[in-house]
N, C-alpha and C positions, 0 to 999 in steps of 0.2 A: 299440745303439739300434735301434729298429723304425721304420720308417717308414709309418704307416697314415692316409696321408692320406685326405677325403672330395671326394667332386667337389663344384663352385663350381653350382645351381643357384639364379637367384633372388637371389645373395650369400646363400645359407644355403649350410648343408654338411649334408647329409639325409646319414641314417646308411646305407646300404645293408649287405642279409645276405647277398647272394654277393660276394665277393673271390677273388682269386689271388694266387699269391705274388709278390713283385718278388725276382729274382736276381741279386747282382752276377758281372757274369760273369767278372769276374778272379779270384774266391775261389770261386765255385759255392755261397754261403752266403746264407741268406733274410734280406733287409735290412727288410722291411715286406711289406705287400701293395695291390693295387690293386682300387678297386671295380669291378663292373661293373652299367653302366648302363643298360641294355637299357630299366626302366619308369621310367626318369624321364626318357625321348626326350619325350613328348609334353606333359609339364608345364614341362619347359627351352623347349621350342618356342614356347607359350605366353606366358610371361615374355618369352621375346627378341623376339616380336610385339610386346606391351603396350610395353615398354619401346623399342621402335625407334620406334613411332609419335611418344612424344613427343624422341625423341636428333635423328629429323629435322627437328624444328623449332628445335633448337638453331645458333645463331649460326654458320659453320662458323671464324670465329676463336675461338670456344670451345670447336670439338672438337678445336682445333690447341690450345689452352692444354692440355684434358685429357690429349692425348696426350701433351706433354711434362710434365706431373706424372707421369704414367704412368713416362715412362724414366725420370725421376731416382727413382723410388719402386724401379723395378727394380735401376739402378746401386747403388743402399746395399744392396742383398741380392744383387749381385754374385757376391761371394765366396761365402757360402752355398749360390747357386745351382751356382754352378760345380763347388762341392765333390759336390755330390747327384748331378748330371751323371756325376760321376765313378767314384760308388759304381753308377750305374744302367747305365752304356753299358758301363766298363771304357776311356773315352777317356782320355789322359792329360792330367792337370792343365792343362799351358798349353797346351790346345787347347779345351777348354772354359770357361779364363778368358777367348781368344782371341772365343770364342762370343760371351760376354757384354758383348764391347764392341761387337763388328760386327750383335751387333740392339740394343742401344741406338743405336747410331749411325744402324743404317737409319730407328728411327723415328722420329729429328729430323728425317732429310733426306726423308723422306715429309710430315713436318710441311710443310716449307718448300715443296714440290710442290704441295700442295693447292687452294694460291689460282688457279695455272694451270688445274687441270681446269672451274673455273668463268668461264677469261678466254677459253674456247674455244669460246662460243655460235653465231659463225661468223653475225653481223644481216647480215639483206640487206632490201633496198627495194622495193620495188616501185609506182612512183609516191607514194602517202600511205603505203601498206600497210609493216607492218614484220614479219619473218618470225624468228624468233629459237627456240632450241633451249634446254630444262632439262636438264639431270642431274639425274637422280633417284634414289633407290636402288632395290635389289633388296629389299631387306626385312630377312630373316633372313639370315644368309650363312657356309656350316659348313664349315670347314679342319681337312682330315685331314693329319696332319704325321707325316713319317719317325723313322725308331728313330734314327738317328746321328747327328743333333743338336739333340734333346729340344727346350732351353731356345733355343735360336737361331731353331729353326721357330716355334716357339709363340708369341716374344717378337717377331718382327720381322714375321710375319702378322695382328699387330694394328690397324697403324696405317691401311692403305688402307682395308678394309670403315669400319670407325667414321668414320674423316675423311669418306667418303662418305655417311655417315649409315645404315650399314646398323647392325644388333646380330650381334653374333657366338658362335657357340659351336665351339670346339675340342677334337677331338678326336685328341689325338697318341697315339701306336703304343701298342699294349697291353704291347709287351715294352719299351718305356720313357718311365712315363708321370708320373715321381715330381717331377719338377723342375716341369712343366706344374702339375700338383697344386697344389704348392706355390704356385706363380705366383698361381695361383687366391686363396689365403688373403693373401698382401700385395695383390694386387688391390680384394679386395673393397669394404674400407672407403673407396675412392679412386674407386669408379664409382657411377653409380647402378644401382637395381635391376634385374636382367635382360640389363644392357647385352651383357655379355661371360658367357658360361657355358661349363663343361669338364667334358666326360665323357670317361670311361673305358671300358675294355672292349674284348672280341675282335668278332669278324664281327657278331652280332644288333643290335649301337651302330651300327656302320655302315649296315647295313643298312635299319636305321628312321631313321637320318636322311638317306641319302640319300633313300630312299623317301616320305619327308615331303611333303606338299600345299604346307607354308607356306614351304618351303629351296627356293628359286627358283635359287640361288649355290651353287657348293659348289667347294672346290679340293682338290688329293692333290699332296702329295708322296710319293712312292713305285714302283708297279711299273706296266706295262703291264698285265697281268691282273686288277688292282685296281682300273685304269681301266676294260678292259672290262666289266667285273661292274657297275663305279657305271651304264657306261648299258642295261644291260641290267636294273640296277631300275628305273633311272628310267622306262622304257620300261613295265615294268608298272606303274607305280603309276600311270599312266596320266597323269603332267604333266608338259610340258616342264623340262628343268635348263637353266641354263649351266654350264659346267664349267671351268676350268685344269686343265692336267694336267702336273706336273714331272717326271717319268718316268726310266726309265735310260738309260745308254749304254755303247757300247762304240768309245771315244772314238779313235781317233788322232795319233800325233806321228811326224813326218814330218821325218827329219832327209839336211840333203842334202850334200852333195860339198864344197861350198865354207861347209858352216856352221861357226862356233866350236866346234871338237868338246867341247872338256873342260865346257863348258858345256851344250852340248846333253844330255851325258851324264848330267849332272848332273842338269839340269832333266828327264829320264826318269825317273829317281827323285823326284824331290819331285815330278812333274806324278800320280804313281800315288796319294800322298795314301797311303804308309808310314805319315809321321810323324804324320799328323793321327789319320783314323781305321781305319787299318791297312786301308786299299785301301776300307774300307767309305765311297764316295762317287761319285755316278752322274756328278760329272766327271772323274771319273780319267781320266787317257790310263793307258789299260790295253793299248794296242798301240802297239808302237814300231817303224816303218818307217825301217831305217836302211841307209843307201844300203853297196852292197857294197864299195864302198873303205873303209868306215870299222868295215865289220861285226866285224871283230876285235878291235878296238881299242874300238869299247864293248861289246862281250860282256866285256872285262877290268873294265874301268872301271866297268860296273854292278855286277859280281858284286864288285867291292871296295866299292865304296859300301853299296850291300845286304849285306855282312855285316859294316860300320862302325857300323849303326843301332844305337844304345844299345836292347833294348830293357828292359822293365822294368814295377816292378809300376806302376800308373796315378799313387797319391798322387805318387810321387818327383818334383820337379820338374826333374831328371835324366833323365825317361825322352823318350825319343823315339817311340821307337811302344809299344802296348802290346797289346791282345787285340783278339778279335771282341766285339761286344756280346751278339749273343745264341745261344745253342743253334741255331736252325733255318742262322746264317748260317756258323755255325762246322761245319756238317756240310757245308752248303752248298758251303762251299771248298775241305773235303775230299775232297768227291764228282767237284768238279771238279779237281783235282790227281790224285784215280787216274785217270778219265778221260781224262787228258791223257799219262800214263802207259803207260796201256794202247793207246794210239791212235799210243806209238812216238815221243813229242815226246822230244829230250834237255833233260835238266834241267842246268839252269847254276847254282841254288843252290836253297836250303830246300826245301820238299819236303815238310814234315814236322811232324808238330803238335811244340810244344814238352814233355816232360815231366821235365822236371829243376825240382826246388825252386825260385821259389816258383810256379811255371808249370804244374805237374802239374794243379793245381785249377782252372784256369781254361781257357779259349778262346784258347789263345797258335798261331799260327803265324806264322813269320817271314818275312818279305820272299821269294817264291815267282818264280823266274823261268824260263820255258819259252827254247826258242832252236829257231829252223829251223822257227815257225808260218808252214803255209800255209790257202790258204783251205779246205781239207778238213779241219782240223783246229778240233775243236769250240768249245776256244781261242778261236778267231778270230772267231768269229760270236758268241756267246752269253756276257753278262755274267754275271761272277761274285760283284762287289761284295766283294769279300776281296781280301787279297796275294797277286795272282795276275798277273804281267807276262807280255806274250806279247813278243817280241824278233822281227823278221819282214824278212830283208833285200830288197830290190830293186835291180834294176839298170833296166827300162824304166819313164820316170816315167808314162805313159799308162795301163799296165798297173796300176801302183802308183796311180793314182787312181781304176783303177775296182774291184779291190780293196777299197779305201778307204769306195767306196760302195755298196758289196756286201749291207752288214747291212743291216737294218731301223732301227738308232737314227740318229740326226743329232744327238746333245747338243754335245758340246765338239769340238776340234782344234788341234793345234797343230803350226806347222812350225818349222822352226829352218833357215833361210837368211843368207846376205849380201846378196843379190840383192833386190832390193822388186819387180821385175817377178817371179820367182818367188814370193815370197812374195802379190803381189798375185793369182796367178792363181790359185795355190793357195786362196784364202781365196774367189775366185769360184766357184771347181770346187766346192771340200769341201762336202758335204751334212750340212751341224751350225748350232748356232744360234748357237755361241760363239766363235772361231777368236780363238786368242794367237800372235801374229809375235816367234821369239826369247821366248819364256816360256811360263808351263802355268798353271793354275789360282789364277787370282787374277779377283778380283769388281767391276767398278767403279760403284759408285753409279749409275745415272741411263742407264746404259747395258743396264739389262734382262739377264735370262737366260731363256734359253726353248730346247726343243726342236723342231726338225724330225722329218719321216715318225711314225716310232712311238716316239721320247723327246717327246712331248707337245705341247701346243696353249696359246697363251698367252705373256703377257708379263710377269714379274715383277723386283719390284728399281727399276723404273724410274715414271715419270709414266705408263705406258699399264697400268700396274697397276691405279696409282688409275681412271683413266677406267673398266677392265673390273667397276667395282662399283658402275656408275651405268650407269642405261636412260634414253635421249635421250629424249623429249618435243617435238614438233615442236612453237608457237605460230605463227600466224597471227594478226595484228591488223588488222584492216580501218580505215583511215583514211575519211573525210567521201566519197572520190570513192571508194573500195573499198566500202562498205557501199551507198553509190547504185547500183553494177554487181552487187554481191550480191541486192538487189531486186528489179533488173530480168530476172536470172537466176532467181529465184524466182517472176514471175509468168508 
């Protein structure tokens, strides 16, 4: 089967004549192709005007109803989705059905948020005079979404811009845009016209829609470089943006003397996101600072758990982990593995692309783990986004803390103590925007994810989400004695 979806403009699907191909990357085999979008930026743009102007005067407990028709229209094409996901990343099955409950889910509990961004006008007095603040929206509001995980970004970046009353147009990663696609076509019939639109395509899509007069809003999940460029158009097109920026990292887990070792151990592995999308995720704890009494005993313990990992081709719901998604990230990895190589790091497992049957055709490497990273080694500073673990021991924790904040990202961290004054100073020090005490990469509703330094700007996941898709409106109202001192100031 071909997958030749069209983009969502308008709720039409306009034919377009350049495409590319879509690859799954666990087979290297062409599953459909994807348009690209470049001349229908300024007619989507258009539409998502026309149609915001009247979405904002809608009731906002009926753009909480539509959002929840929304999820449940999404949940009955679950499975489907999940499946395409699968054929388009090379993610394994129950990690992309995993997907498709945790953006359904965010955008019930965005639903329930919504009525607070409006209970926060903040009235004050002023003798008769009453002083009171709107929300209002931005307008048009355009989220560029990451390659590793399509349907999750796409699906749960819904709910804030529209609840806010903005219109939205998405565009997710050109190397996996088929689920998004899709989304588009069960969408259509369930919004009104222009509300929500989805392009496709490489840099000129991006390009013209950041650069846009009328896209005041714009958010990236994605790279630092990606974000520089967005405001270096913004800047020429000569009109200010606001921006989100969810960017990478190059995370920490910090394990100490008196932690539960077999657990901390543990949790090094499942914190690197093996099983999910084969390291491909900018919360990984991808550096593991493990205190030098314990450095042997998890240099054993990792390298048995990392080559326990089932792995396998994506369908099987047996598999644990399975490829890179795409070509650029699977060279990517490699580049970084000889690098690492070559700079004298010893290897403690994989290493290696996979090429044994049915692995040969696809983006397979396995669980990769370096040992004896110091901060001169390249490892250590600069993310790889692949199955790439750096193993990094310490003995002075001061030293190890500033180490720690040596890079340029602040995204995630995690320590593994017994200690709560440890753990609590640790979580003060560390320069990240996520910090897990005793655990690694899990998401909590209402509690936001966000980057420091250069993993990014913003709040998402949480109630300051929604607020950042609304521009405040100061009102003043003059009361009988206020409008009598307004007078007399005016003559």
């Amino acid at each position: 089967m071909s997958y030749d979806f069209a983009p969502l403009v308008n709720n039409t699907f306009p034919a377009v004549s350049q495409r590319f191909a879509a690859i799954n990357p666990a087979t290297g085999q062409t599953i459909g192709s994807v348009p690209e979008c470049a001349g229908l930026v300024d007619e989507a743009v258009r539409g998502a005007l026309a149609a915001q102007r009247e979405w904002a005067q809608v009731p906002l407990f009926q753009r909480v109803g539509l959002i929840g028709k929304l999820a449940a229209v999404l949940e009955q094409h679950g499975e489907e989705l999940a499946q395409l996901d699968v054929l388009d990343t090379g993610s394994p099955i129950h990690v992309m059905r995993a997907d498709i409950r945790a953006s359904v889910g965010m955008l019930r509990h965005q639903m329930g948020l919504a009525p607070q961004v409006f209970g926060r006008s903040g009235d004050r007095f002023t003798g008769d005079n009453i002083h009171f603040t709107l929300p209002q929206p931005f307008g048009v509001v355009a989220r560029f979404c990451a390659f590793n995980h399509p349907l999750m970004f796409s699906i749960m970046r819904i709910a804030a811009p529209l609840l806010m009353g903005n219109s939205l147009i998405i565009k997710p990663s050109e190397h996996t845009s088929l689920s998004t696609l899709r989304i588009g076509e069960i969408l259509a019939p369930h919004i009104p016209p222009g509300l929500i639109q989805i392009l496709t395509g490489g840099i000129p899509v991006g390009e013209a829609l950041v650069g846009h007069r009328h896209i005041k809003r714009i958010t990236l999940t994605g790279g630092k470089n990606a974000a520089l460029a967005f405001y270096r158009i913004a800047a020429e097109s000569g009109h200010l943006k606001d921006f989100t920026f969810e960017l990478g990292g190059k995370n920490p887990m910090v394990i100490y003397p008196d932690a539960d070792a077999d657990k901390a151990f543990t949790s090094a592995v499942h914190g690197m996101n093996f099983y999910q999308t084969a390291g491909q995720s900018c919360g990984s704890t991808s550096r593991i600072f493990i205190h030098r009494s314990l450095y042997e005993q998890a240099k054993a313990a990792i390298k048995t758990a990392c080559e326990a990992i089932r792995i396998g081709e994506p369908q099987d719901p047996e598999t644990l982990m399975a490829g890179l998604s795409t070509q650029q990230q699977f060279d990517k990895t490699l580049r970084y593995i000889e690098i690492s190589k070559r700079e004298g790091l010893p290897l403690l497992t994989g290493g290696a692309r996979l090429t044994t049957p049915p692995f040969d055709k696809g983006f397979y490497v396995p669980p990769t783990v370096f040992f004896d990273v110091t901060r001169e080694h390249t490892l250590f500073r600069e993310e790889v986004f692949g199955p790439v673990l750096a193993l990094i021991p310490w003995d002075d924790e001061q030293q190890m803390l500033t180490d720690i904040n040596a890079v340029e990202y602040g995204l995630t961290a995690s320590v593994w103590t017994s200690s709560l004054d440890t753990a609590m100073e640790f979580a003060r020090r560390v320069e990240a925007g996520t910090v897990w005490i005793n655990g690694a990469s899990k998401h909590f509703p209402g509690f936001g994810f966000a980057g420091q330094k250069d993993s990014g700007l913003g709040q998402e996941e949480t109630l300051e989400e929604l607020v950042s898709f609304t521009q405040l409106k100061a009102v003043h109202y003059f009361g009988a004695e206020g409008r009598k001192n307004v007078e007399i100031r005016l003559i």
